[in-house]
C-alpha positions, 0 to 999 in steps of 0.5 A: 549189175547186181549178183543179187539180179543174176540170183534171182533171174537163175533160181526160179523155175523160168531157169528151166524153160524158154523163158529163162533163155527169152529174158536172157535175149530180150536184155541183151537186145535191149541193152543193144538198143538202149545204147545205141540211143546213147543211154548213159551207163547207169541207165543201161544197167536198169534197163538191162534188170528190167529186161531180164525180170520182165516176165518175172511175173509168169513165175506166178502165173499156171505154167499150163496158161503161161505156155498155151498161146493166145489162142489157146487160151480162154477170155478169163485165162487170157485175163490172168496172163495180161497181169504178168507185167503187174505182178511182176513189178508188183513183186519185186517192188515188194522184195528189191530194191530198184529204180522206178525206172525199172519197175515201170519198164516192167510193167509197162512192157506189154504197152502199144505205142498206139494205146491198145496194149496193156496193163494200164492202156498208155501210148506214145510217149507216156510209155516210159522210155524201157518199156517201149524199148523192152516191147520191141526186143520182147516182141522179136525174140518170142518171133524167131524162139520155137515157143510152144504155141507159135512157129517161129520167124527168122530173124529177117522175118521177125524183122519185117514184122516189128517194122509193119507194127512200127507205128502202131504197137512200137516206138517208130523211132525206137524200130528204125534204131533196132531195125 
């Protein structure tokens, strides 16, 4: 992995929050589960740069709209918050040079295995292969992390909850591999 990643990753402000310590998980869990698919090296190293820059794109986004909770949150700044995975991808596109690979597992992270989730409204198998495992890791770790507008799970609740989501927001082959 680059020094260049673990540059970009430290020196913006999401160092100084939970989404700093959020993107450090998500890659770790990702890369766990990218493994035990039997994802070959190189493939584990972009996986693990999409993990940890795949909210890069709140860097962008009101700090007061990032932190507030869907419920929180007003139809038009719910709008803004659901751009985060394309400005995300957008940017780094623009300034590094990774993979496609990695640019989509970044914005495609927010995706539903089922069709309903965002920015681009794909399922199943047209999410590519990152993004479905990044959405899962993602959606554990925001369980059990004392985000501001949640309670947290524990881990074995947190569980619970990606396997009832398995056929619908998740891969179920991905899910039975984390689980």
């Amino acid at each position: 992995m680059s020094a260049k990643l673990f540059e970009m990753v430290n020196s913006t402000d999401l160092a100084k929050t939970l989404i700093y310590y959020h993107s450090i998980h998500v890659g770790i869990l990702s890369v766990v589960v990218g493994a035990r698919l039997g994802l070959p090296h190189d493939e584990l190293c972009q996986l693990a740069a999409a993990a940890l820059l795949h909210d890069i794109g709140k860097r962008f986004i009101d700090h007061d709209i990032v932190r507030g909770g869907k419920a929180h949150r007003s139809e038009k700044e719910q709008e803004v918050y659901r751009s985060h995975p394309k400005i995300g991808a957008e940017y780094l596109r623009e300034t590094c040079r990774f993979s496609a690979d990695v640019y989509e597992g970044i914005m495609e992270h927010h995706e539903c295995y089922n069709g309903e989730g965002y920015p681009l409204g794909k399922k199943g198998g047209e999410i590519h292969l990152f993004a479905r495992i990044i959405r899962i890791a993602d959606c554990y770790d925001a369980k059990v992390s004392a985000f501001p507008a949640q309670k947290s799970l524990s881990p074995s609740e947190a569980l619970e909850y990606v396997m009832a989501l398995g056929d619908r927001w998740f891969d179920p082959d991905i899910v039975a591999v984390f689980a």
